[in-house]
C-alpha positions as CSV (number, residue, x, y, z in Angstrom):
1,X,0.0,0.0,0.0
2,X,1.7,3.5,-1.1
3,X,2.4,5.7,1.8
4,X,-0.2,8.9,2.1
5,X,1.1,12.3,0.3
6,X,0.2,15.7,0.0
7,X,0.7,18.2,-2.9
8,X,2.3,21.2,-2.1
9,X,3.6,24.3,-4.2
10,X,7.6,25.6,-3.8
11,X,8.0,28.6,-5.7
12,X,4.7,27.7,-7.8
13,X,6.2,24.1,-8.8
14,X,4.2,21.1,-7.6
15,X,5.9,18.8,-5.5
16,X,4.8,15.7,-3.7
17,X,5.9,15.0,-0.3
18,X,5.0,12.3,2.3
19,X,2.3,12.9,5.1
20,X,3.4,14.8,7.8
21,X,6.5,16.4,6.2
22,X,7.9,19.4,7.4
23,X,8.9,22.9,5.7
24,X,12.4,21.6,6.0
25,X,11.6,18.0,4.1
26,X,10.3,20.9,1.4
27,X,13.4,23.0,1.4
28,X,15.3,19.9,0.8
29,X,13.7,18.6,-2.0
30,X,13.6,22.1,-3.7
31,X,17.1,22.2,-3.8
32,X,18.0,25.8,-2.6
33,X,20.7,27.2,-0.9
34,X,21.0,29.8,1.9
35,X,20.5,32.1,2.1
36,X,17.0,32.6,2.1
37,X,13.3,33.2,3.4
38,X,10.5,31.2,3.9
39,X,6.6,31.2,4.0
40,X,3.9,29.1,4.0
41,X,0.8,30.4,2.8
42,X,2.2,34.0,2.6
43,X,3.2,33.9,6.2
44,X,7.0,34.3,6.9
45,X,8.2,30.7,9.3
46,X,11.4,31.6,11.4
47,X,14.6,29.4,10.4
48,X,14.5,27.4,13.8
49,X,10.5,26.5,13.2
50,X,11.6,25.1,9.5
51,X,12.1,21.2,11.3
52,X,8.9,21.2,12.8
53,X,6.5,23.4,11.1
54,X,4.2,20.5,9.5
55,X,2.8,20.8,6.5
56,X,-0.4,20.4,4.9
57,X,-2.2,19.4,1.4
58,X,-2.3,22.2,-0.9
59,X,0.4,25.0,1.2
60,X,1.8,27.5,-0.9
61,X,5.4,27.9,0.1
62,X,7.7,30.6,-0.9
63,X,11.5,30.1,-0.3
64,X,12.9,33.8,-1.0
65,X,16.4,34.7,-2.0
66,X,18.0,38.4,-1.1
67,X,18.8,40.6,-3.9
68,X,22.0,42.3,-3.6
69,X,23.3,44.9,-5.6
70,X,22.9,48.5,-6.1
């Protein structure tokens, strides 16, 4: 029997992850490097809360590079 997933968006890209994942199971899999911001349904999640903020079917997440420069 397959193991329960949810859908999820990084950066407006679908990605499948397993029940129960975390925002830091979904910054893994996207592949990015710091550094970088993060929120979940438009709502900014604090480095240290990245391990156990869980996430749900259908979360919007938006992992946010600086822009340097002048």
């Amino acid at each position: 029997m397959p193991e329960p997933t949810i859908q999820v968006r990084i950066n407006h890209a679908v990605h499948e992850l397993p029940q129960g994942a975390s925002l830091a199971d979904a910054i893994a899999q996207a592949d990015i490097r710091p550094p970088f911001a993060a929120a979940v349904n438009l709502q900014f999640v604090p480095r240290a809360q990245y391990p156990v903020y869980l996430l749900q079917n259908e979360d919007q997440i938006e992992l946010i590079s600086p822009i340097t420069g002048g």
